[in-house]
N, C-alpha and C positions, 0 to 999 in steps of 0.2 A: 572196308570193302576190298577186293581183293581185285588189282588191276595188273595188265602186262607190262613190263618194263619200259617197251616203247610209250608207254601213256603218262611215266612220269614225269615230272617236272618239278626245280628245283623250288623245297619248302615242305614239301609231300612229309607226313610223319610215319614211320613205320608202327603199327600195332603188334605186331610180332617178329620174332627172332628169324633172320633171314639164314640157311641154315645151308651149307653143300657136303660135303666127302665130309667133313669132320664131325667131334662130336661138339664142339663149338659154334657160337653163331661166326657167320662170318660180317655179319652186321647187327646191333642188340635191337630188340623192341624200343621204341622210343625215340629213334634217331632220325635227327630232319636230314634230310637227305640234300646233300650237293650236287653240283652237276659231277663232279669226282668221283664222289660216290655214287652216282647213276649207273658208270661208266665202269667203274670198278664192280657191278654186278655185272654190268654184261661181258665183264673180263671171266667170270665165274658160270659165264653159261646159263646164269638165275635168269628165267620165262617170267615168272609174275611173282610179286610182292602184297600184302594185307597194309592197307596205309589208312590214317585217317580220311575222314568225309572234307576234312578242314584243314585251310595251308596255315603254316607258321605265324601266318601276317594275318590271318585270323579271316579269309577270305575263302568261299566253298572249293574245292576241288572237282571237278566236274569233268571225268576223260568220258572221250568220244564212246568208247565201249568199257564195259564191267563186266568182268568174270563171274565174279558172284556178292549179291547182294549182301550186308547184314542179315542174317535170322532175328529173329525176333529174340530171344536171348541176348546178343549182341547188341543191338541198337537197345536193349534195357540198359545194357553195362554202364552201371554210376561213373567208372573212370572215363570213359570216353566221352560221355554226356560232358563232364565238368571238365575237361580238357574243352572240347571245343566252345565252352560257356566263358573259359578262363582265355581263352583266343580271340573269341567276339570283343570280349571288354576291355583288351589290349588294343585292340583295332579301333575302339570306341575311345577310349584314353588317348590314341596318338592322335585322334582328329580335335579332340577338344584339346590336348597340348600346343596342334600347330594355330588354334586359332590363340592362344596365349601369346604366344610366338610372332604373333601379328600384333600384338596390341590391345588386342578383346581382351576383356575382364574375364575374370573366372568364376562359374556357372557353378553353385556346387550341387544344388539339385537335377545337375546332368553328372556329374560324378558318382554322385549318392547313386543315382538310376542307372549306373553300368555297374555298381558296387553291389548291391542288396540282393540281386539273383542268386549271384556265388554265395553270398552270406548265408543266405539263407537255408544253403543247402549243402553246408560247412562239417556237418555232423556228418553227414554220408560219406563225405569226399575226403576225411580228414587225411585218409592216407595220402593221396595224391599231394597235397600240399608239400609234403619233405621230396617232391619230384618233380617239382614246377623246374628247377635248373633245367633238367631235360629236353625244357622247351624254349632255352633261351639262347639268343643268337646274338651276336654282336652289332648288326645291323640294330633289331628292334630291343635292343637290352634295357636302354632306358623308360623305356613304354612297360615293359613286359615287369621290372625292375616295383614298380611305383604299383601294379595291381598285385603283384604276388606279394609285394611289405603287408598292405594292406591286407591279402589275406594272412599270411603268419600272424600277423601282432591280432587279427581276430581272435581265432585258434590260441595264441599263445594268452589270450583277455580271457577263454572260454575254461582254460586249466587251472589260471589264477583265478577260477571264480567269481568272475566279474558281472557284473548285469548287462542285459541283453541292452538298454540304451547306450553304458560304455562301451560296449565292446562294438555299435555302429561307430560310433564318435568317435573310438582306438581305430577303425579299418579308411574311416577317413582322414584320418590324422596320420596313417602311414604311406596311403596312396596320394595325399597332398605333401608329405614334408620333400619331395624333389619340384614342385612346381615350381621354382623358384628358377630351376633349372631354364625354362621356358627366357630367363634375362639374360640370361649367360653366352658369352659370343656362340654363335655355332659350330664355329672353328674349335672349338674348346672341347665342345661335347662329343664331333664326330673325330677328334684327332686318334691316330694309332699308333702313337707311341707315346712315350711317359712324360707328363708334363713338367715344366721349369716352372721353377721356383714362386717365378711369379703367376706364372699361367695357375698353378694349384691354390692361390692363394685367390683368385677371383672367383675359382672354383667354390671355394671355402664361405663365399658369400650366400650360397644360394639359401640355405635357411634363413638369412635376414630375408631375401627377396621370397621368398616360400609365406614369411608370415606376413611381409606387407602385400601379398595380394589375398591375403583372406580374413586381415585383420575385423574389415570392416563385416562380415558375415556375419548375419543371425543365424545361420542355420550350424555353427559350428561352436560346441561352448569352448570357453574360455582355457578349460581341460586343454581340447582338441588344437586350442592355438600356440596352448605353449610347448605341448609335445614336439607341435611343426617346428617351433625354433628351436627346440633341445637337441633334436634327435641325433644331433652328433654330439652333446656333449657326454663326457665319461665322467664315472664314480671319484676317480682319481684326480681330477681337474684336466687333465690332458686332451680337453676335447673341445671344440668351436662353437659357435662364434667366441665365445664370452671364457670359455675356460670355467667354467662351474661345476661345483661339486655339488652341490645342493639339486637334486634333477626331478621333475615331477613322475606319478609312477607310469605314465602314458609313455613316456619320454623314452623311461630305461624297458619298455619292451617294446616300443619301437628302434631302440638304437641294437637291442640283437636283432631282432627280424631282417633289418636291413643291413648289417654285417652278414649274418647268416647268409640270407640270398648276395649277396654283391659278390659275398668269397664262391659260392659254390656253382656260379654262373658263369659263361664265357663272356669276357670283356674284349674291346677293343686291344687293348693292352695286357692283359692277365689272360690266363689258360682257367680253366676253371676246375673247384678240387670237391673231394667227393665228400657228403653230407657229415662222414663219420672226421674225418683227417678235419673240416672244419670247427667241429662241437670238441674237437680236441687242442686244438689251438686258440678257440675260446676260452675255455677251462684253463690252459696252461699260460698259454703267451699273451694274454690279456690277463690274467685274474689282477682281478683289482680294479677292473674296468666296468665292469656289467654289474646288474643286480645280479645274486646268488640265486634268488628264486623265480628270477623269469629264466637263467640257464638252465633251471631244474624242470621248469615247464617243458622246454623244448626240447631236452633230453629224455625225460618219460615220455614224449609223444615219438621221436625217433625209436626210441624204445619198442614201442607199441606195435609200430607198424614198422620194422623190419625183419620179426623170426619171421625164417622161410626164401627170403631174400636170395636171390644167388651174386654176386657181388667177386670185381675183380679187384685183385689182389697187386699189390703194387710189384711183385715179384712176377704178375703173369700169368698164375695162375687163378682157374676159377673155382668159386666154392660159394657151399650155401650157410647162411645164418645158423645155430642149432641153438642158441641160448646167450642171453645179454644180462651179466651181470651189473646191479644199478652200481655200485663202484666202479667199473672201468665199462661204460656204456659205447666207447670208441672201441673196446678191444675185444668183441664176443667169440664165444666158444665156436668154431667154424667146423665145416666137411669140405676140405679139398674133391672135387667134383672126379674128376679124372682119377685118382687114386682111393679115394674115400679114406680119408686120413682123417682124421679128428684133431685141429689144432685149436688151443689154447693163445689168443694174440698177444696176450697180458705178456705169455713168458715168453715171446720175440716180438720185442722192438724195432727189430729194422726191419718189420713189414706191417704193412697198415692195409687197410681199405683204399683200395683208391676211386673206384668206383661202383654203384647200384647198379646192376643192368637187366 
């Protein structure tokens, strides 16, 4: 819906490129809006913006007056539907997280029932999935963090071929392996800067505390319990609680899912990095870490739904996708926007993707 600037307020998502004198946005489609950034349009003279129906914290948006409604075409649009569905169930996670937090047990047919909407309509949506970062804030990261695992490690259950009962069992078993979190001082979880030594190492508990609150669960097989306690461990043994190299296969596509999202998200402490620059330091600064053919799932789904993409440039500049060769899936054939140049990224290295917009 398309609102005046006076009627924003901070969380608002933008639906389109907010656009002045140039030929650049001067804010992209996608961006939650700060009070900074409110203020920084009205620095620019911008009258009214197109923003999502739904805030950040997954709560309706509702200004006093509306410029103009959705058409019917639009309120059709799959990404927007699944954007504010993938909002609600963030919003529905943090409430059932703070009652953890309190000492209630953990419910998982209230989990399963914020989970199975989105699942179900997985196939539509698949592109939005490599663009959930877009929606992640440092405030709700750990909420937002534990329903998009759970969707990726679907997605990434649905490339490996998996059956539709696994791949419920795989979306609960990504959106539970942080519950654990819920034990963890809260000092810990809301801190904003880099933890010490010991502090990361309490941290480093929360998969034990993830699998003793749902050990005792019939509604979760046995699959789905030991992923919860893997999901940090690596191929290499370098990884927690236990250090094991032996990893169930639950495990190893929930432990990319949840790197993937954690790297490509804004953290309390971390900047967040763009889809392609992560699937690249997967590949490289990890190898030996992950399974080979869950990174091949999620690199043929990146694949899939990026030609066309217009995408900034760690130099600056913008351009759009033209072709992604499956050997260098980080490095595609590109068109400099403003010049219309044709570059190959394979044969410059000191520029990358930095970010989807």
């Amino acid at each position: 819906m398309r609102v005046k600037i006076s009627e924003l307020q901070e969380g608002c998502i933008l639906t389109e490129d907010v656009m002045s004198l140039t030929n650049r946005p001067i804010i992209p489609s996608k961006t939650i809006l700060t009070q900074e950034l409110i203020q920084y349009l009205k620095a620019f003279l911008i009258s009214e913006v197109t923003v999502q129906r739904t805030l950040v914290n997954g709560t309706p948006f509702i200004p006093s007056e509306i410029i103009e409604e959705e058409n019917v075409e639009e309120l059709a649009d799959v990404n927007i539907i699944f954007t504010e569905l993938f909002l609600e169930a963030v919003r529905d996670y943090k409430k059932e997280f703070s009652k953890w937090q309190s000492g209630l047990p953990l419910d998982i047919t209230k989990v399963r029932a914020i989970l199975i909407p989105l699942i179900e309509t997985l196939d539509n949506h698949a592109e939005e999935i490599f663009f959930l970062h877009h929606l992640s804030t440092e405030k709700e990261y750990l909420y937002q963090h534990s329903v998009a695992v759970a969707l990726l490690s679907a997605f990434l259950g649905k490339k490996l071929n998996y059956q539709q009962g696994d791949i419920v069992q795989l979306a609960l078993a990504g959106c539970l392996a942080d519950c654990g979190m819920a034990k963890v001082p809260a000092r810990l979880i809301n801190k904003n800067d880099a933890l010490s030594s010991a502090e990361y190492e309490e941290i480093k508990n929360h998969p034990t505390y993830s699998y003793q609150m749902i050990q005792g669960s019939n509604l979760l097989r046995d699959d789905a319990k030991i992923a919860i306690y893997q999901h940090h461990e690596r191929l290499d043994g370098s990884g927690y609680p236990r250090g094991d190299k032996k990893i169930h296969r639950f495990a190893k596509v929930i432990a990319v899912a949840d790197t993937f999202h954690a790297m490509t998200s804004a953290r309390l402490y971390r900047q967040k990095q763009s889809p392609f620059k992560v699937l690249e330091m997967i590949m490289e600064d990890s190898f030996g870490k992950f399974d080979l053919s869950v990174i091949k799932a999620l690199q043929s789904g990146l694949m899939n739904f990026s030609i066309g993409s217009k995408v900034k440039l760690s130099d600056g500049e913008l351009a759009e996708i033209l072709f992604i060769e499956e050997k260098s899936p980080t490095r595609p054939l590109i068109k400099i926007i403003d010049t219309n140049e044709i570059v190959q990224l394979e044969k410059h290295r000191n520029i990358y993707i930095e970010e989807v917009v």
